[in-house]
Structure formats: C-alpha cells, structure tokens
N, C-alpha and C positions, 0 to 999 in steps of 0.2 A: 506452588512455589516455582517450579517449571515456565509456568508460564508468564508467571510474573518476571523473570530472569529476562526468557524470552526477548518480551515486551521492552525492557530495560534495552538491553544489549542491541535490539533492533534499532530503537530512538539512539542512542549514543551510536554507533555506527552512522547513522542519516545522518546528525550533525554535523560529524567531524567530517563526511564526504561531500558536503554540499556548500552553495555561496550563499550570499546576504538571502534571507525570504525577503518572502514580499508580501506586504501588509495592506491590505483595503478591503473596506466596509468592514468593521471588525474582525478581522480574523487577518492570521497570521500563516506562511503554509512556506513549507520548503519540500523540494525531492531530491530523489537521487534515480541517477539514469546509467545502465551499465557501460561502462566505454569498451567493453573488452565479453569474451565468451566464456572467462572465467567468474567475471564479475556478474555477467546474465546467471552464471551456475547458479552462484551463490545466494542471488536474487530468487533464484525459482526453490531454492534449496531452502531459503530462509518460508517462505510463501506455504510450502507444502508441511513443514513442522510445525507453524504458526495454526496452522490447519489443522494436524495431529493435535496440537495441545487445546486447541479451543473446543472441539467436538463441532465444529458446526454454529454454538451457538456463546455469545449472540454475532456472531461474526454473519454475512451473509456469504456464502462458500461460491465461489463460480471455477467451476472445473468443467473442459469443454475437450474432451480425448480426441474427437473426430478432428480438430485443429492442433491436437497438443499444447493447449492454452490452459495457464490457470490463473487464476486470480482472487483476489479477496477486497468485501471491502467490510470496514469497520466502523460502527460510528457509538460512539457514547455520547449523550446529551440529547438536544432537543431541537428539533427544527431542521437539519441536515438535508441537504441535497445532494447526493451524487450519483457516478455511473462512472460505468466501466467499459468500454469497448475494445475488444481485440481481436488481431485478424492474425492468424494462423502463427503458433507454437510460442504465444507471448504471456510475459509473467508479468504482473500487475497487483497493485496494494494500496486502494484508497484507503486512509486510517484518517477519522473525524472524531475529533473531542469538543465540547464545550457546548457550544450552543449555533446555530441557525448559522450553519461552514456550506460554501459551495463547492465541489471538488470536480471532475471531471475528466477521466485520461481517457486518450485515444491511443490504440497500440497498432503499430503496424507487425511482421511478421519478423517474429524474433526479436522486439522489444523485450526491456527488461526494464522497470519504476516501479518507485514508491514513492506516495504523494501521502504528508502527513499535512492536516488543517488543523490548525486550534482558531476556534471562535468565542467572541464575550459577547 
C-alpha cells in the first residue's frame, strides 16, 4: 500500500512541477529538475524511500557512497533502454513504463532529476 501511495504522490508531484512533455517515436516523458537545495533534498529524500519501499527489486538500485550519489532506475514493460550517469553527490530517477522508452540522464555534481517515460 506504501508503495503504491508512494508511486502515486511521486507522479502527481512531477506533473504539477513540470512543462508540456515531449512526445516522439511513441512515447511520451516529462522531468523535473531541482531549482533550489531544498528541492535537490527532497528529490534525494523522495529516491532513498522509493528504495526502502521497493526492496531492491524490480527497481535496479544504484547507490554510489564514494560520490554521495544515488539513483534509481525503473522500468515496467518491455523493450526499455536506459542509463544513468552521475558524477559526484547527484540524485537521479529514471522511471519507464509501457513499452520500448528510451530515457537517458546525465548528472553533474549535485544534480537533482526525475525522468518519467511512458511508451506504446
């Protein structure tokens, strides 16, 4: 239940903070990017319970302490391509649904995103 809350309240949060997506080759993706080091908090704060509530699985976990970097990426469906790159103490959240989503974040240091993809 937890986590489905979670998941809820994560997606409605990205919405409401973000502009128009943008849609090509089937799929559709919007993010959110922190303006501020309370919004980065919350971003890493949201990331690390997201983490607690999944166990691990089927999430693919990336937590990197020697950088203070964590990140997650997600994907349900089938065909999905993504990755995660970041370089020192950055919070990061690819989340893929649907079908054959390309996603892709690069983080510099003390980055703070979430990239959500829906594909058909």
């Amino acid at each position: 239940m937890f986590k489905k809350a979670l998941i809820a309240a994560t997606l409605v949060a990205a919405t409401a903070a973000t502009t128009v997506p943008a849609a090509a080759n089937g799929q559709i993706s919007f993010g959110v990017s922190a303006g501020n080091q309370e919004e980065a908090d919350l971003i890493r704060g949201g990331l690390v319970l997201y983490q607690i509530a999944n166990g691990g699985d089927p999430v693919e976990v990336l937590t990197n302490a020697a950088n203070g970097s964590v990140g997650v990426i997600h994907q349900e469906g089938n065909g999905h391509n993504g990755s995660l790159s970041q370089n020192g103490n950055a919070a990061g959240g690819v989340f893929q649904f649907g079908n054959n989503t390309n996603a892709h974040l690069a983080q510099g240091h003390g980055d703070a995103d979430l990239n959500f993809v829906f594909g058909w």
